[in-house]
C-alpha positions in Angstrom: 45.2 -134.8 277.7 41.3 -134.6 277.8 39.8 -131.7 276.1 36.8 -129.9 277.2 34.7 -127.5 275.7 32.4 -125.3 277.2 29.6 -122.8 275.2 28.4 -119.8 277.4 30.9 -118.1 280.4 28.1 -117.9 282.6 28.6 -118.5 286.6 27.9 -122.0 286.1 30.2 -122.5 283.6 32.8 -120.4 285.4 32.4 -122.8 289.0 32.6 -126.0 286.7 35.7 -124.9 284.8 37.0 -124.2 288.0 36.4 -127.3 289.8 37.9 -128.8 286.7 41.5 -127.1 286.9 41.7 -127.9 290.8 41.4 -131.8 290.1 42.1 -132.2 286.5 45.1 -129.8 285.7 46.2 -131.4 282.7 43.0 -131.1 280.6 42.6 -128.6 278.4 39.5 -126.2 278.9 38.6 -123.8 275.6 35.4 -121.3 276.5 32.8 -119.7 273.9 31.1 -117.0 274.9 29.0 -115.1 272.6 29.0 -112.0 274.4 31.2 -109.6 274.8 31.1 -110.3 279.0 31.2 -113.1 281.4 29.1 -114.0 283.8 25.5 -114.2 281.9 23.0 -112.5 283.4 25.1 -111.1 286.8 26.5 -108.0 284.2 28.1 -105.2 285.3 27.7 -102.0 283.3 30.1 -98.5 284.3 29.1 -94.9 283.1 31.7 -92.4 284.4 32.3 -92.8 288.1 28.7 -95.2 288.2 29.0 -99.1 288.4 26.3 -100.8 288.1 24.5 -104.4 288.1 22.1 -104.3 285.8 21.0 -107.6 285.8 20.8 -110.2 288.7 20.8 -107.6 291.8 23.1 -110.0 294.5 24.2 -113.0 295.4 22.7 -114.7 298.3 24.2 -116.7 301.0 22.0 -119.5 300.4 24.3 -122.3 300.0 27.4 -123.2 302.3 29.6 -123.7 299.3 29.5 -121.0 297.5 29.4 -119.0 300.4 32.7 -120.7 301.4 34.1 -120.3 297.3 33.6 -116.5 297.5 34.5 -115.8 301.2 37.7 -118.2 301.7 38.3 -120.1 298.1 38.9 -117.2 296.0 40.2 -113.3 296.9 37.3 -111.3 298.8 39.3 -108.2 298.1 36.6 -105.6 297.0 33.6 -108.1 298.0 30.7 -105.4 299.6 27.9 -106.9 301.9 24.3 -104.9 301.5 23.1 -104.3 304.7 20.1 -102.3 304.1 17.0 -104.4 304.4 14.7 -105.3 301.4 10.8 -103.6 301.7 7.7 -104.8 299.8 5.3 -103.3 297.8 1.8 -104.3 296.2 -0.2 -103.9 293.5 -1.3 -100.2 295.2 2.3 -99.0 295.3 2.1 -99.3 299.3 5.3 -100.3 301.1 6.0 -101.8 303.7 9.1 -103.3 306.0 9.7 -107.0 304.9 11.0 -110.0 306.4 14.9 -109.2 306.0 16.5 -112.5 306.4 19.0 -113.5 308.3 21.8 -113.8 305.0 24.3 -111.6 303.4 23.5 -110.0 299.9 27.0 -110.0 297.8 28.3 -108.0 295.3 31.8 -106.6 294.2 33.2 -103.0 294.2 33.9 -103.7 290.3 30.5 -105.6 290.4 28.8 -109.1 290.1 30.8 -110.2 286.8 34.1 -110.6 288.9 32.0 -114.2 290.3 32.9 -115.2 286.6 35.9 -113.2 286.3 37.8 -114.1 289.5 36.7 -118.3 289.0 38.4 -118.4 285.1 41.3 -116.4 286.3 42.1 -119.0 288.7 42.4 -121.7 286.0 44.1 -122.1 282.8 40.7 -122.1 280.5 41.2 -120.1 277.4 38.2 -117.8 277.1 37.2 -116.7 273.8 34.8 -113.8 273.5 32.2 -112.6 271.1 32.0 -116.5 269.4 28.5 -117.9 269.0 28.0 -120.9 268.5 25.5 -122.3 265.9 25.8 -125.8 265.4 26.7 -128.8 267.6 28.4 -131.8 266.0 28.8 -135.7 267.6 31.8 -137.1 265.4 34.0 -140.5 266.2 32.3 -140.1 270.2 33.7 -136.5 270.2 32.0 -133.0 270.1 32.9 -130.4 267.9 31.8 -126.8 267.3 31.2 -124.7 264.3 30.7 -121.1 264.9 29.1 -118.2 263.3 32.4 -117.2 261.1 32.8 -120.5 259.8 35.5 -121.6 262.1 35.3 -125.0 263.9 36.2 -125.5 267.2 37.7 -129.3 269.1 37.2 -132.2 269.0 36.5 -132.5 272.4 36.3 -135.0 274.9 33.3 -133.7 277.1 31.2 -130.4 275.9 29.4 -128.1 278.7 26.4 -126.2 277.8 25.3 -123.8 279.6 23.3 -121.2 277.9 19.5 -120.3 278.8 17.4 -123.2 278.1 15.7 -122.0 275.1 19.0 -121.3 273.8 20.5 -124.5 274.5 17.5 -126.4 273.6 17.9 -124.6 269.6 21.5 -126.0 269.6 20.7 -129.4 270.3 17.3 -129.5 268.5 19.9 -128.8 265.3 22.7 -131.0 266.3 24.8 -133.3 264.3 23.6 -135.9 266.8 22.7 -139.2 266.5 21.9 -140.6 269.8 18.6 -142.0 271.4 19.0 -139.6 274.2 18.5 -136.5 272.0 15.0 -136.3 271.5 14.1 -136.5 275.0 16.5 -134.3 275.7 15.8 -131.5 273.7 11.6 -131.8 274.4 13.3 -132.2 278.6 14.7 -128.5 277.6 12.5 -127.0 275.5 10.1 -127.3 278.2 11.6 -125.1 280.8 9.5 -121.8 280.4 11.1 -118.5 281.5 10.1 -114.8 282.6 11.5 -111.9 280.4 12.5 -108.9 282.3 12.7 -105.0 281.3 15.1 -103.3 283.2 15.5 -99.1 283.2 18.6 -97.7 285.2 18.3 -94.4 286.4 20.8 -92.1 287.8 19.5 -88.6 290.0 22.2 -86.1 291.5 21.0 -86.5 294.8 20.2 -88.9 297.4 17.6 -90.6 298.3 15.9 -90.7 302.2 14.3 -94.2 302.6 15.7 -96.9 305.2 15.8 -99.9 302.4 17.7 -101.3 299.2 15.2 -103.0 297.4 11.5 -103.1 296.6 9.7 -106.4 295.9 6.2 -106.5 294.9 4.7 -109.5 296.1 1.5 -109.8 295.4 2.8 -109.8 291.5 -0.1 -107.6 290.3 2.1 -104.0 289.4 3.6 -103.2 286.2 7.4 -102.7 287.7 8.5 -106.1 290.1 12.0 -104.7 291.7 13.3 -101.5 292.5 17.3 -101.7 294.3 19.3 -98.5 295.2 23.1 -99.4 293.7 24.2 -96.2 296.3 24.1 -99.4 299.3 26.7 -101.3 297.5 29.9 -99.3 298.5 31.9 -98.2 295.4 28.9 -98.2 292.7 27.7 -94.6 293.0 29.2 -91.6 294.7 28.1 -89.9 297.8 25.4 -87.7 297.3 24.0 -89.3 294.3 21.0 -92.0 293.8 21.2 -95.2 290.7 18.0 -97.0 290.9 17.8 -100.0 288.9 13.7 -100.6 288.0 13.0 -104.1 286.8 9.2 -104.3 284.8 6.7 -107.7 286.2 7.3 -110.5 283.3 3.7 -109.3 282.1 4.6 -106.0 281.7 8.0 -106.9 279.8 6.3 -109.2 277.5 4.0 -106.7 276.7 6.4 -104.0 276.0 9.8 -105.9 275.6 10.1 -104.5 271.4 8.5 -100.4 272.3 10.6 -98.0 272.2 12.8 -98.3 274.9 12.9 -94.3 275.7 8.7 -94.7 276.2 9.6 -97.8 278.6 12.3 -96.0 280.5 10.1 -93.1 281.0 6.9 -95.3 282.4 9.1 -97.4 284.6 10.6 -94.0 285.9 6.6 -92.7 286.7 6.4 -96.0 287.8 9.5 -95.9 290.3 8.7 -92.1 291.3 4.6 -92.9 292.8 5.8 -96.2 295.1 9.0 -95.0 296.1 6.6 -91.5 296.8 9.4 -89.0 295.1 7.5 -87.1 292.2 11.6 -86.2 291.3 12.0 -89.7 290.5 10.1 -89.1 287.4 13.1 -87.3 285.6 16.5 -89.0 285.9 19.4 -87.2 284.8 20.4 -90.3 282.6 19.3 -93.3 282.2 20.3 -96.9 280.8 18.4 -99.9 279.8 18.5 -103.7 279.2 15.9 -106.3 278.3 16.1 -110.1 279.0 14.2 -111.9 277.0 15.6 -115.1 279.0 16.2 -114.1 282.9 14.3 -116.7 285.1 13.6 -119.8 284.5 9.8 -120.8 286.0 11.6 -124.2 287.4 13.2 -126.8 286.7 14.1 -129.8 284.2 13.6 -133.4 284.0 16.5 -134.7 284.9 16.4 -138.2 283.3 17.3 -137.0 279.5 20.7 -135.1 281.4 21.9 -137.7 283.3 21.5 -140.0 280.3 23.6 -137.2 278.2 26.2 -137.3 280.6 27.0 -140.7 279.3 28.2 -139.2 275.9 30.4 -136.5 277.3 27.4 -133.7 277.2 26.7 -131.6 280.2 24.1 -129.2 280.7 24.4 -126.9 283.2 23.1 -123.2 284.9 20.6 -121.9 286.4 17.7 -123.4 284.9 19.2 -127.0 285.6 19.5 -126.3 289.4 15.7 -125.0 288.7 15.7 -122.0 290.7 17.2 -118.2 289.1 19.5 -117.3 291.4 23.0 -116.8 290.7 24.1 -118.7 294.0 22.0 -121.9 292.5 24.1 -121.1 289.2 27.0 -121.4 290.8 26.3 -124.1 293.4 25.1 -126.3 289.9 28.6 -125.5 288.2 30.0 -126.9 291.7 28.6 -129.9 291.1 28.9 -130.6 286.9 32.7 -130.1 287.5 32.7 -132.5 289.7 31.2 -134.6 287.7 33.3 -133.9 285.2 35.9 -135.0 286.9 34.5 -138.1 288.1 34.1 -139.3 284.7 38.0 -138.2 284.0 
């Protein structure tokens, strides 16, 4: 029996432990996540009867196997298409009707984690939850794990990482690890940059009047980037009700990422309130918040250092390694490492 590791339940890491039970059955898959969630970034919050995802908005239709993985592979019970266009904004506030592609925008009744949830449920990984690991260990052409209670997970035969790259770039910079490969590798990581993101929720009792679900500025010159209106994905928000979920620019979230959060909400709700041109805006009835400090990578990563990696059993993966942030790219990259995975089996 091969054993197999994998730190972080991301998508990624979700597709590629996936793949691996379809062609490998008999190896034996152990997940650490450090969270209490699955799915990284593509969360799902609920408040009362609100559902909510607070981090990636959608997935796109952007590549034919994952479109196929959600829509035939696995149950599309409860999946919900937004069919509301996607306007534009700039550094004025002024909107305007965008180019709404021609491609479906994805998300679940119970929200964007069941991506994560629906993939591990379909294999016999063994997903253990609120375990972060600190320290990465090469011993006898195995990997093992220690985490932060003391307790020491494998051996294992092949080890998938797929945290953020900063993240995963820390745990190998401090590995046990003794290859030639590992310096390259970790200055390959450590040099993927990333945008942080601020993001207020906001929840009115009454609807909003406007023909789109989203906001983009493009010209990337106002304090708030994205604005999305959870009431178009059917079962987030009750009828009669508005959830807007207001993401700050990187700039502005780097700026303010440590204030007080309630200051932060309250600007990005004044913020939300003069483009969408709804002075009620400006008082929600509740609010949430979340700030990643990690949420888009800026591209991608030399490939060399990984391949060579792969060669020792280690496996990066997620959406940094695909080198675009999208959760479809996350997922199409998982695709592929299991694959590989198996290859190597």
């Amino acid at each position: 029996m091969t054993d197999i590791g994998i730190v972080g339940a991301g998508a990624g890491a979700a597709a590629a432990a996936f793949v691996v039970s379809e062609a490998a059955p008999d190896a034996d898959v152990t997940v650490l996540e450090k969270s209490g969630g699955l799915c990284g970034r593509a969360a799902t919050r609920r408040h009362g009867d609100l559902t909510y995802d607070y981090g990636a908005n959608y997935l796109k239709s952007d590549d034919e196997r994952v479109t196929e993985l959600i829509t035939e592979t696995l149950d599309d019970d409860g999946l919900v298409d937004i069919t509301e266009p996607v306007y534009t904004f700039d550094a004025a506030g002024e909107v305007s009707p965008g180019r709404d592609a021609d491609e479906h925008k994805w998300s679940y009744r119970s929200g964007l984690t069941q991506i994560a949830k629906r993939l591990f449920a379909q294999t016999d990984a063994t997903v253990h939850r609120r375990t972060r690991v600190e320290t990465v260990r090469r011993v006898e052409d195995r990997w093992e794990l220690d985490d932060a209670a003391g307790e020491t997970w494998g051996p294992f035969d092949v080890l998938l990482l797929n945290p953020p790259a900063p993240q995963t770039a820390e745990l190998l910079r401090d590995a046990e690890w003794e290859s030639p490969v590992r310096e390259s590798l970790v200055d390959a990581v450590g040099d993927v940059a990333y945008r942080s993101v601020w993001s207020a929720v906001l929840h009115y009792p009454f609807p909003l009047d406007v023909p789109y679900y989203g906001l983009i500025n493009t010209d990337k010159e106002h304090p708030v980037g994205w604005i999305s209106r959870e009431e178009c994905k059917a079962g987030h928000v009750p009828d009669g009700e508005t959830l807007l979920v207001v993401q700050a620019s990187p700039d502005w979230s780097v700026e303010h990422y440590d204030d007080d959060p309630v200051a932060n909400v309250a600007a990005l709700a004044e913020h939300a309130a003069a483009i969408v041109g709804d002075e009620r805006l400006a008082d929600p009835a509740w609010s949430d918040h979340q700030g990643w400090r990690y949420a888009l990578p800026e591209g991608g990563v030399d490939r060399g250092p990984i391949d060579s990696a792969r060669r020792e059993g280690l496996y990066l993966l997620g959406d940094w390694v695909a080198g675009e942030g999208r959760i479809h790219a996350a997922v199409a990259n998982g695709l592929d490492t299991g694959e590989r995975v198996v290859y190597s089996l």
